[in-house]
C-alpha positions in Angstrom: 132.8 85.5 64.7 132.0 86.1 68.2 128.6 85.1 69.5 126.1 87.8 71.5 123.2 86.2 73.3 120.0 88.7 73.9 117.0 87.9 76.0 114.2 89.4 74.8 110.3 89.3 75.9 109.2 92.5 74.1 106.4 92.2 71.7 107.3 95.6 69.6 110.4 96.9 68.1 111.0 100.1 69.4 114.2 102.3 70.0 115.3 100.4 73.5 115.2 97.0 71.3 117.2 98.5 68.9 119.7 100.1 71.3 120.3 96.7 72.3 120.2 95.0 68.8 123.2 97.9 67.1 125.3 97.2 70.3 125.5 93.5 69.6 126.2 93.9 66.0 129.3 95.4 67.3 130.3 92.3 69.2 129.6 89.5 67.0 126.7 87.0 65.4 123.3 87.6 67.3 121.1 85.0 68.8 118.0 86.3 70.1 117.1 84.2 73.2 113.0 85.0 72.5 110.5 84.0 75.7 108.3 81.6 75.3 104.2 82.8 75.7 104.0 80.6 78.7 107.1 82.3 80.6 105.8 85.7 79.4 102.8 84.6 81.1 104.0 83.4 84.5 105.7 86.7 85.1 103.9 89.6 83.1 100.6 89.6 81.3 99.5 87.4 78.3 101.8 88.0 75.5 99.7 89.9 72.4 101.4 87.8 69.8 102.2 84.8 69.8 105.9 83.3 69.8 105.6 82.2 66.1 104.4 85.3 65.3 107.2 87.2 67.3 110.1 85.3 66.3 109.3 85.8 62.9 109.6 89.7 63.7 112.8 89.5 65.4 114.3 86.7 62.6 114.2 89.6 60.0 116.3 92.2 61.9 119.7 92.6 60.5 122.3 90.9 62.6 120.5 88.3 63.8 121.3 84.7 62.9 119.0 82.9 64.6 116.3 83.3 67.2 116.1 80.3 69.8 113.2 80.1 72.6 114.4 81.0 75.8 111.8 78.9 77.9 112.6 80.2 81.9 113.3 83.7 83.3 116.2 82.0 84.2 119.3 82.4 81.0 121.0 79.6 82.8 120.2 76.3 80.5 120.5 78.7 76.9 123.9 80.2 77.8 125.4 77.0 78.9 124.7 75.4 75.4 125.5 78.1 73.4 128.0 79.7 75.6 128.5 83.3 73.9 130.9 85.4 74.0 129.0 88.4 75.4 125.3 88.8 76.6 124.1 92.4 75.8 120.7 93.8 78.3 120.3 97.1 79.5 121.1 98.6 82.8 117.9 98.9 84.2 117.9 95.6 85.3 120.7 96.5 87.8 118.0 97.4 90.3 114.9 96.0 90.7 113.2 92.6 90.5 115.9 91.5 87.7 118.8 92.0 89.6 119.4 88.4 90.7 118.7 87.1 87.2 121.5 89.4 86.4 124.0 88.3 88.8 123.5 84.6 87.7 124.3 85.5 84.2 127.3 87.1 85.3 128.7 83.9 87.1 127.5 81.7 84.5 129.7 84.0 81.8 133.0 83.4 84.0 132.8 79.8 83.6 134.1 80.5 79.8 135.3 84.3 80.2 132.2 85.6 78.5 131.0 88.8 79.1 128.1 91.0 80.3 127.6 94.4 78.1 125.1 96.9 79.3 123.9 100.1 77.8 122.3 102.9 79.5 118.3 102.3 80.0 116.2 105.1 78.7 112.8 105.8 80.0 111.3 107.0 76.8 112.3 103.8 75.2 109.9 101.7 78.6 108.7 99.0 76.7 106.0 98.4 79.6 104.3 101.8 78.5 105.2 101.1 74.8 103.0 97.5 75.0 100.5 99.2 77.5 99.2 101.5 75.0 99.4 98.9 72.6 97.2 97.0 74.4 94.4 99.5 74.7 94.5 100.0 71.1 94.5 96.7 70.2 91.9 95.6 73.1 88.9 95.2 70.8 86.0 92.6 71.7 87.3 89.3 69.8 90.9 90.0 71.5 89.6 90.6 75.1 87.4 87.7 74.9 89.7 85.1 74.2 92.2 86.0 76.8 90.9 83.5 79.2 91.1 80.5 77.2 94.7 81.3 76.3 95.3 82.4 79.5 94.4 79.0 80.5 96.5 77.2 78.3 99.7 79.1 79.3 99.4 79.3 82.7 98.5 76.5 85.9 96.0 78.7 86.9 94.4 82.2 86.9 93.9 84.3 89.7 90.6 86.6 89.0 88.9 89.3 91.7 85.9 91.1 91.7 85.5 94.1 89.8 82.4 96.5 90.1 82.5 99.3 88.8 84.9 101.7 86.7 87.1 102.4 89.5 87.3 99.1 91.2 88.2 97.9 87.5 91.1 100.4 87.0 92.3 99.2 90.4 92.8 95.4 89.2 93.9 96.7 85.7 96.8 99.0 87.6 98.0 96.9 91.2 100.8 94.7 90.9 103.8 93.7 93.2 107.1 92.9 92.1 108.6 89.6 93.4 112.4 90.4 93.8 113.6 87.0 95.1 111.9 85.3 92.1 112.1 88.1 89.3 108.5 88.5 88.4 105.4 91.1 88.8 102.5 89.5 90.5 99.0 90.8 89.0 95.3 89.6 89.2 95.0 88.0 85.2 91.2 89.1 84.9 87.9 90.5 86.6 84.8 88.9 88.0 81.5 91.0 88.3 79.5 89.4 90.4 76.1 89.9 91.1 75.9 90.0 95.0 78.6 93.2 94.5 77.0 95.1 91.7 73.4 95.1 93.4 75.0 95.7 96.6 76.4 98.6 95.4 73.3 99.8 94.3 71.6 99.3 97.3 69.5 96.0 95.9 69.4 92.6 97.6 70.8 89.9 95.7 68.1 88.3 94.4 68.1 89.0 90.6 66.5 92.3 91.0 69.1 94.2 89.5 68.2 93.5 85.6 70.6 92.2 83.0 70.6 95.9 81.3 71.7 97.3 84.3 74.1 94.8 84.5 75.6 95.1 81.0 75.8 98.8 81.8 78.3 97.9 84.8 80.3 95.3 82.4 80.5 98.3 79.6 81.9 100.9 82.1 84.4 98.6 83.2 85.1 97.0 79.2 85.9 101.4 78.6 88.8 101.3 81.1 89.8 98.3 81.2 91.8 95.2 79.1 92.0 92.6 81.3 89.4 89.3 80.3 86.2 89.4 82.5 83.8 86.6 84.0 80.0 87.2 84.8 78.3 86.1 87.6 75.1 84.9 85.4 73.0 83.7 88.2 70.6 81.5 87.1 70.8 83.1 83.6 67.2 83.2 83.7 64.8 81.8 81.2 66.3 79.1 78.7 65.2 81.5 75.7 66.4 84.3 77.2 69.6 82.7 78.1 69.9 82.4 74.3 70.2 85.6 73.5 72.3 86.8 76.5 74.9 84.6 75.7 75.2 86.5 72.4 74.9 89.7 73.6 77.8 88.8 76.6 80.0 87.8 73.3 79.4 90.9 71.2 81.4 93.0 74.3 84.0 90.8 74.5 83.3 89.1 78.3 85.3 85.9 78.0 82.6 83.5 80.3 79.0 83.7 82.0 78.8 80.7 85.1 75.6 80.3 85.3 74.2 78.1 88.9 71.9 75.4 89.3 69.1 76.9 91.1 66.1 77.6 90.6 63.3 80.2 92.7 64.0 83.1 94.5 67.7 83.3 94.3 69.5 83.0 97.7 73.3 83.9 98.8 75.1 80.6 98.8 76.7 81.5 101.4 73.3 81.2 103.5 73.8 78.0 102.9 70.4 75.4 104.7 69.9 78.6 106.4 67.9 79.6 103.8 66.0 77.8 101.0 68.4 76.9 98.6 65.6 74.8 95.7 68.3 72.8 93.2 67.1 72.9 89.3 66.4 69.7 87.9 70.3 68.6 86.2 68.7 67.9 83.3 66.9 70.7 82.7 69.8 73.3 83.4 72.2 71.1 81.2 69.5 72.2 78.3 69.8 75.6 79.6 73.7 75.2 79.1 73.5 73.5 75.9 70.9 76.4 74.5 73.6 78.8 75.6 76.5 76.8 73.9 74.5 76.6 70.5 73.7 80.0 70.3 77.2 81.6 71.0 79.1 82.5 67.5 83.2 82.5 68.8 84.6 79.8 70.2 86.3 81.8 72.4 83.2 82.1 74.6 83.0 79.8 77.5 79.7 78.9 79.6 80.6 77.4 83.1 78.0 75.2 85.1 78.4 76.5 89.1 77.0 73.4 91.4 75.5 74.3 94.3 74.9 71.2 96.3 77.1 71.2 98.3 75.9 74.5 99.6 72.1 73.0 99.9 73.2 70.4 102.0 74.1 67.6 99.7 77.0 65.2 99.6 80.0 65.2 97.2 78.3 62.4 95.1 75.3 64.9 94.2 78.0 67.6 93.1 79.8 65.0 90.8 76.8 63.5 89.5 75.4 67.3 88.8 79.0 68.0 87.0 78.8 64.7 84.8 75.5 65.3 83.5 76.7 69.5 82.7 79.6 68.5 81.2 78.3 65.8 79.3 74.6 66.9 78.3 75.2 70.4 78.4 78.5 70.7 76.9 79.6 73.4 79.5 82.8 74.7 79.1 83.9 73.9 82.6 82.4 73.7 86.6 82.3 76.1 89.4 82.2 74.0 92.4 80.8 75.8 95.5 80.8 75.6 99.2 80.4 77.4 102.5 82.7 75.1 104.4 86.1 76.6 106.2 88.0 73.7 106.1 87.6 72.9 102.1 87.3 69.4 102.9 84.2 68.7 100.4 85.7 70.7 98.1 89.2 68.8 97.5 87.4 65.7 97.6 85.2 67.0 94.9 87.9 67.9 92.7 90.1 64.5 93.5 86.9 62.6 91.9 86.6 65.5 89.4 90.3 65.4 88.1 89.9 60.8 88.0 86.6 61.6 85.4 88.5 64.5 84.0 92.4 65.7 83.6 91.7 69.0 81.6 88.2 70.4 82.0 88.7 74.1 83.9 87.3 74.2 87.6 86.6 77.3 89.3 86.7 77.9 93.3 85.4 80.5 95.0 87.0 80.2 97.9 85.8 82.7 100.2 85.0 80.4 103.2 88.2 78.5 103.3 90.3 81.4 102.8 93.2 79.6 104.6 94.5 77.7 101.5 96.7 79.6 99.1 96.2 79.7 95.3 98.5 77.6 94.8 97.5 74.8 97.2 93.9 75.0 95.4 95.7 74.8 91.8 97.7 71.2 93.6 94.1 70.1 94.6 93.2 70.5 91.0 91.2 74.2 90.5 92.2 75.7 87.1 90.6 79.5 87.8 90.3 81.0 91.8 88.0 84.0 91.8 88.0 86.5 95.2 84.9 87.5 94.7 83.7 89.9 96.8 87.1 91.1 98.6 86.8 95.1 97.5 83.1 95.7 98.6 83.7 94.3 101.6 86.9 96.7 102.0 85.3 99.4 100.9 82.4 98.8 103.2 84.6 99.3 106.7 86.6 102.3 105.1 83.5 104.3 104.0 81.7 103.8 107.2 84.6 104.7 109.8 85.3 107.8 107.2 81.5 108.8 107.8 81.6 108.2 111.6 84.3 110.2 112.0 83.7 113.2 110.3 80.3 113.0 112.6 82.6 113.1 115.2 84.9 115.2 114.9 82.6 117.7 113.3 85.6 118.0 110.3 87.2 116.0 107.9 91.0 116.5 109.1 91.0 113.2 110.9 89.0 111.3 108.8 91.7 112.5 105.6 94.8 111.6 107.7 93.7 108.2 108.7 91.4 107.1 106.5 91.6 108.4 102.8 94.1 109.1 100.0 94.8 112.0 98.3 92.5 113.3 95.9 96.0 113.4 93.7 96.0 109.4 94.0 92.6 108.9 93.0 92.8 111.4 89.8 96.4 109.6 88.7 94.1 106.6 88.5 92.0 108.0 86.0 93.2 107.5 82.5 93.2 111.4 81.1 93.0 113.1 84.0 96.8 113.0 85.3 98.8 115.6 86.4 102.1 116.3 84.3 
């Protein structure tokens, strides 16, 4: 019999899937050509289920013979050793991000006279809505909480950004761009709350005033409308017996990581830097602060990252790596956030060039809101595991609010303030889950 070839990254059978599955049952033996998790992952969002799991699902549908991986967006390698007879897909992929992928299977297929079969896309079969809702109704604390670790596994690196309240959450859950030339949809893969932005917000300095009830309050309006994995700023995480039980608590919602920092006193912005009293915590001591935190949490999914701040109170790479060795070690931290004030990032790829000789596979964290001039990718060569922009929409928001205000002052009226400044009020309500208008 002829052979049908037909890509699939879906994680649910619904009516599209089957569309395609009865239309190659016409043409022949199926073989399901099922993405892997980790090219699910470099183009969309963690995959819900894993491949096992999914091939299993698509193994007992009628028709199908066998269900290979299909490890690139690219069908190039697959259909060249199996060379079928027809590749079945649906049309929607005519336009779009897709469309080169689609070409090259074309050309591929008149190397042996195969042939391309499409069937009319229909929206009510989008399997993007189909796996959104999915998500939400699946997105309970033990699932949310692990998505960074196996984030981390399936992908080079994760790109999180600050997140503050409900709004600024639904924003990162919703904003994406599509990457024609390459075929995939660029998204951020989780949150960071951090505590500079959530008392800023609130009108507090950032100097631990804002209480960790108040804080869990901002993490639990953002968990409600939200299912993307989330990283707390901890600060200092406080007392060691405290720590203890906010560790726990920080698991029981679902937040995938706390990063606590080794300072101790009156908390100060690191990005004062020596400009202000920045009084290091004794290494020892905080890796028993770490190691309290580590002993107490129930999941393993939970991770607890040690964030060095020598280098931001004036001392030398050696200090940082001797800091990280003694966290990692003694504390058992899950991973290092390694920060710095410096624009040119020099002390921060020669931590990590130490870091990655004591250390191939522990995750590192940059913050790299000084030396904004290196790409993520650049950071991920140089060795980071997780980059976090963290503090990119407050200080958006900041500028747009104030010329808004100025210029309704002004003018005496909103009109000019609306047409330069703001959205429509449509925009903002379309965000809202419950709240559109059909």
């Amino acid at each position: 019999m002829n052979k049908v070839y037909i890509a699939i990254s879906s994680e649910i059978i619904h009516e599209g899937i089957l569309n395609v599955i009865n239309e190659g049952k016409k043409h022949g033996e199926i073989i399901i050509g099922l993405l892997t998790d980790e090219v699910i992952a470099s183009y969309k969002r963690i995959p819900l289920f894993s491949y096992e799991k999914r091939k299993e699902l698509f193994e007992s549908l009628k028709g199908v013979i066998e269900v290979v991986p299909q490890n690139t967006l690219d069908y190039t390698k697959n259909l060249e050793f199996i060379k079928p007879d027809y590749v079945i897909h649906g049309d929607d992929w005519r336009n779009g991000i897709q469309q080169n992928i689609r070409q090259k299977v074309i050309d591929i297929l008149q190397k042996w006279n195969g042939k391309l079969i499409e069937i009319p896309y229909s929206s009510s079969t989008n399997a993007t809505e189909f796996e959104f809702d999915y998500r939400r109704l699946l997105n309970t604390p033990d699932t949310r909480r692990a998505k960074l670790r196996k984030s981390l596994s399936l992908k080079p690196f994760v790109s999180y950004i600050e997140a503050s309240n409900g709004l600024s959450g639904l924003i990162v859950e919703n904003t994406f761009i599509d990457d024609k030339e390459n075929g995939y949809r660029k998204e951020f893969d989780g949150m960071w709350i951090s505590s500079l932005c959530d008392s800023s917000f609130k009108g507090k300095p950032d100097i631990e005033l804002v209480d960790l009830t108040s804080r869990i309050n901002t993490i639990e309006e953002i968990l409600e409308v939200t299912t993307k994995p989330i990283i707390l700023d901890g600060d200092t995480g406080g007392k060691l017996e405290h720590f203890e039980y906010n560790v726990r608590t920080l698991e029981r919602l679902g937040v995938s990581a706390v990063i606590i920092e080794d300072k101790t006193g009156l908390k100060q912005n690191s990005l004062f830097g020596t400009s202000a009293k920045q009084i290091l915590d004794d290494p020892h001591d905080f890796a028993l602060k770490i190691q309290a935190g580590k002993k107490a949490q129930i999941t393993r999914d939970f991770m607890i990252f040690a964030r060095i701040e020598a280098l931001i109170a004036g001392y030398d790479v050696a200090e940082a790596m001797y800091r990280a060795k003694i966290y990692i070690e003694e504390g058992q931290a899950d991973g290092i956030m390694i920060h710095s004030k410096e624009k040119d990032g020099v002390d921060i790829k020669e931590f990590l060039r130490q870091f990655r000789e004591y250390s191939k596979d522990i995750p590192v964290i940059l913050v790299p809101t000084s030396y904004n001039k290196y790409t993520e990718e650049e950071l991920n060569k140089w060795g980071a595991n997780i980059i976090i922009h963290a503090n990119h929409l407050l200080r958006s928001a900041y500028p747009a609010m104030k010329k808004t205000t100025e210029s309704i002052l002004k003018h005496h009226r909103s009109l000019e303030a609306s047409n330069e400044y703001c959205i429509s009020i449509k925009e903002v309500l379309d965000l809202i889950p419950g709240t559109k208008n059909d």
